[in-house]
C-alpha positions in Angstrom: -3.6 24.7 10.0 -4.2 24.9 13.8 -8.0 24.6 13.1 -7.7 21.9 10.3 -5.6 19.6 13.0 -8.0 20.1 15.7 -11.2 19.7 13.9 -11.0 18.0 10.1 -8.0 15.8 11.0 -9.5 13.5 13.0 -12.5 13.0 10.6 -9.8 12.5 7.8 -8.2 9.6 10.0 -11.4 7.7 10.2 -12.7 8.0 6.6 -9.2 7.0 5.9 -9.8 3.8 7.9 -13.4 3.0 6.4 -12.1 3.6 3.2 -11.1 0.0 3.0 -14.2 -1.0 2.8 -14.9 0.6 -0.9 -12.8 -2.5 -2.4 -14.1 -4.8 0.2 -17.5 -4.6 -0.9 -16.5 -4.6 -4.1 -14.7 -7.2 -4.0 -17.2 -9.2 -2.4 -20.4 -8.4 -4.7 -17.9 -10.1 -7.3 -16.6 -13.0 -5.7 -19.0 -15.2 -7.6 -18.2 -14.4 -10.9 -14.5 -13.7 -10.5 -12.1 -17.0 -10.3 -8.7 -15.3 -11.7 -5.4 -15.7 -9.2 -5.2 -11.6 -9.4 -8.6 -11.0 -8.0 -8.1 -13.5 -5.2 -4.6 -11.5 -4.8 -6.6 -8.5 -4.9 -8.8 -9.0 -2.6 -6.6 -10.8 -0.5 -4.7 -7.7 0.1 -8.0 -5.5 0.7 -8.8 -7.9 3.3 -5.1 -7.7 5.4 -5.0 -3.9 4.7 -8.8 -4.2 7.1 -7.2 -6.0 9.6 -4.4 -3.9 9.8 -7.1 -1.1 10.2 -8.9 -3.1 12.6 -5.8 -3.9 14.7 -4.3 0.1 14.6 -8.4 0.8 15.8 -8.1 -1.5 18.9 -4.8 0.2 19.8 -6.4 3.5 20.2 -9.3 2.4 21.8 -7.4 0.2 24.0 -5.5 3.4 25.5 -1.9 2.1 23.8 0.6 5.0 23.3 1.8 3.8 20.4 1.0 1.8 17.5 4.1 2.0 15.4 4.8 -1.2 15.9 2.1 -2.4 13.5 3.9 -0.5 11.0 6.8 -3.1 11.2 4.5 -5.6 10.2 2.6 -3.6 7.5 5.0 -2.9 5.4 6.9 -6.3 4.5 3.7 -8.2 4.4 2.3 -5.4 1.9 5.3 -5.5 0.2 4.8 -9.2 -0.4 1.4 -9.1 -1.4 1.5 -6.4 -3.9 4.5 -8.1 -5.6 3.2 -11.1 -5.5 0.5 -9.7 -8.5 3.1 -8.1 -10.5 5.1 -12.1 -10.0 2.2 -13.2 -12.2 1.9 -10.9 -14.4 5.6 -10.6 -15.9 6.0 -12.7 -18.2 9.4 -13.4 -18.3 11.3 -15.3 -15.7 14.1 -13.1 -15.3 11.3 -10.7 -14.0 9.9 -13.0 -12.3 13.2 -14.3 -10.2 13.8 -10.3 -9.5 10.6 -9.7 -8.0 11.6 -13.1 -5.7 14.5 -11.7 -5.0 13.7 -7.7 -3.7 11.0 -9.5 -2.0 13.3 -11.6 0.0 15.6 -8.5 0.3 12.8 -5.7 1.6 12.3 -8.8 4.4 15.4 -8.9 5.4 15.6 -5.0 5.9 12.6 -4.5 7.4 13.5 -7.3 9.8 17.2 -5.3 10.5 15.3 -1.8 10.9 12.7 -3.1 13.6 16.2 -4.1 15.6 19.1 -2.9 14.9 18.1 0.2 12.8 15.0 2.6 13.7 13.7 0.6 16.5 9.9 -0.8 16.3 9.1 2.7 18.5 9.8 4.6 15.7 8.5 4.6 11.9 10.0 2.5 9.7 11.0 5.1 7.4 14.1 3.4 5.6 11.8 0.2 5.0 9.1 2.3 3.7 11.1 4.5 1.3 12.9 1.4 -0.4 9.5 -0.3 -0.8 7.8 2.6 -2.6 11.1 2.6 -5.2 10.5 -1.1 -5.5 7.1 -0.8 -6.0 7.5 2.2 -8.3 10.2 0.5 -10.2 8.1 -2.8 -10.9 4.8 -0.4 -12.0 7.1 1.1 -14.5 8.3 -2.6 -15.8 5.0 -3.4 -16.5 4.3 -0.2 -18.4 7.2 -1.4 -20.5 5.8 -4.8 -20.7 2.7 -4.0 -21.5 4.0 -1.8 -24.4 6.6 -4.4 -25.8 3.2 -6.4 -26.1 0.6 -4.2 -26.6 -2.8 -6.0 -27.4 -5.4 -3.9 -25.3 -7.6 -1.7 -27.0 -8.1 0.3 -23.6 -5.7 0.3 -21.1 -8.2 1.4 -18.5 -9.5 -2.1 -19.0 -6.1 -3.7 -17.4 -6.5 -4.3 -13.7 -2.5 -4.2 -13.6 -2.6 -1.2 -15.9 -4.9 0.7 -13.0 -2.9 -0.9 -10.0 0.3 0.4 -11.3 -0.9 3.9 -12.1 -2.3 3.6 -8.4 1.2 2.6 -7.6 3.2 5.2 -9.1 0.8 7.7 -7.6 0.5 6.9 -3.8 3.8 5.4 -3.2 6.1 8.6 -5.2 3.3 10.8 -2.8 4.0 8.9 0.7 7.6 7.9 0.4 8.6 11.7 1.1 6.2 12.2 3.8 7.2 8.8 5.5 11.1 9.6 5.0 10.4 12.9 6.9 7.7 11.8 9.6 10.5 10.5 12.5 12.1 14.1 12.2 8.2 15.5 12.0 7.9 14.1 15.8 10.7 14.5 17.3 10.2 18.3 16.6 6.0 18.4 17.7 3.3 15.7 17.3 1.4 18.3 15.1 4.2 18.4 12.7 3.8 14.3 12.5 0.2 15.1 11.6 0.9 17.0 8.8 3.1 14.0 7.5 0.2 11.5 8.0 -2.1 13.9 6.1 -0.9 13.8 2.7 -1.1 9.7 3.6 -4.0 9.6 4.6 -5.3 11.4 1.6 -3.7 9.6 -1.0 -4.3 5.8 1.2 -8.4 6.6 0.0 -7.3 7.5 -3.6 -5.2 4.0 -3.7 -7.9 2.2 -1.7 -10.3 3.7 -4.7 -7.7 2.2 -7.2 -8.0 -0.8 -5.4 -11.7 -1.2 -6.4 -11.3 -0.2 -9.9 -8.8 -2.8 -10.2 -10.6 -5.8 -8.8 -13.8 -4.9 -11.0 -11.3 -5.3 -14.2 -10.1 -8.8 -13.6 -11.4 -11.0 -15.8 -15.0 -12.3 -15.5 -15.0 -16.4 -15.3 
């Protein structure tokens, strides 16, 4: 493990990072032809999730000794901007209001956490853990919808379909590793490592998912 920490994990870290740009390109080759609100959602979010990249590289190369403040901006705003596709997707209101209203909620907590709770030198743990259940909870609520009203002849075809598998995926896989990484550090920074591997690993399978949901949207 010493070995793999020392020599693979800081290559991991930086395809991690580039990784983004898989659904940027993608997203930008199809820009013409795509017109749909959940493309320009989409890709919306694949452009915040780079400058959040860009903004966590300048930190390093600016010398700072920590970053995890950027993390108390992350998550609400990625909270916000992955809900706001499964907003307009439900179809009925009440789904709709509930999504308005967890949204508000997660805010409001992640605003607490940053002062009052974990402190915006520590992960944001709590915040992250009760957006992946969120999350996870509205990917299966569109399964359900999408069976109540089944009409697609492949389901590999939806671009929701594919973001929610994506969903369930990375977000059930990082919520652990997230709840644990605080306790991770305060025992060694190699233990924190370990965390941020399994992350890191599963951020370029979602950032993959990403791409394979913005080349379903529909053509214009």
């Amino acid at each position: 493990m010493e070995i793999f920490l020392r020599k693979y994990y800081p290559w991991l870290v930086e395809l991690s990072s580039y990784s983004i740009a898989v659904p940027i390109v993608a997203g930008m080759l199809l820009i013409i032809k795509r017109s749909s609100l959940l493309f320009k959602l989409l890709l919306f979010y694949c452009c915040f999730i780079l400058l959040i990249e860009g903004a966590s590289q300048l930190t390093v190369y600016m010398g700072t000794q920590s970053n995890l403040w950027l993390a108390h901006l992350y998550v609400p705003i990625q909270f916000v901007l992955l809900a706001a596709n499964y907003f307009v997707s439900f179809k009925k209101p009440l789904l709709k209001c509930g999504v308005a209203v967890v949204v508000a909620g997660l805010v409001l907590v992640s605003i607490a956490n940053a002062f009052l709770g974990e402190g915006i030198t520590q992960m944001n743990s709590i915040p992250r853990v009760l957006e992946s259940i969120l999350l996870i909870g509205m990917a299966v609520l569109y399964f359900y919808q999408t069976l109540q009203n089944f009409n697609h002849t492949y389901l590999d075809r939806d671009p929701m379909f594919v973001l929610s598998c994506g969903v369930l995926i990375y977000f059930a896989g990082t919520s652990m590793a997230y709840a644990m990484f605080n306790q991770a550090l305060a025992e060694s920074y190699d233990a924190a490592r370990i965390c941020l591997t399994i992350n890191l690993v599963l951020n370029i399978f979602f950032n993959s998912v990403l791409m394979m949901a913005l080349t379903r949207t529909p053509v214009r």
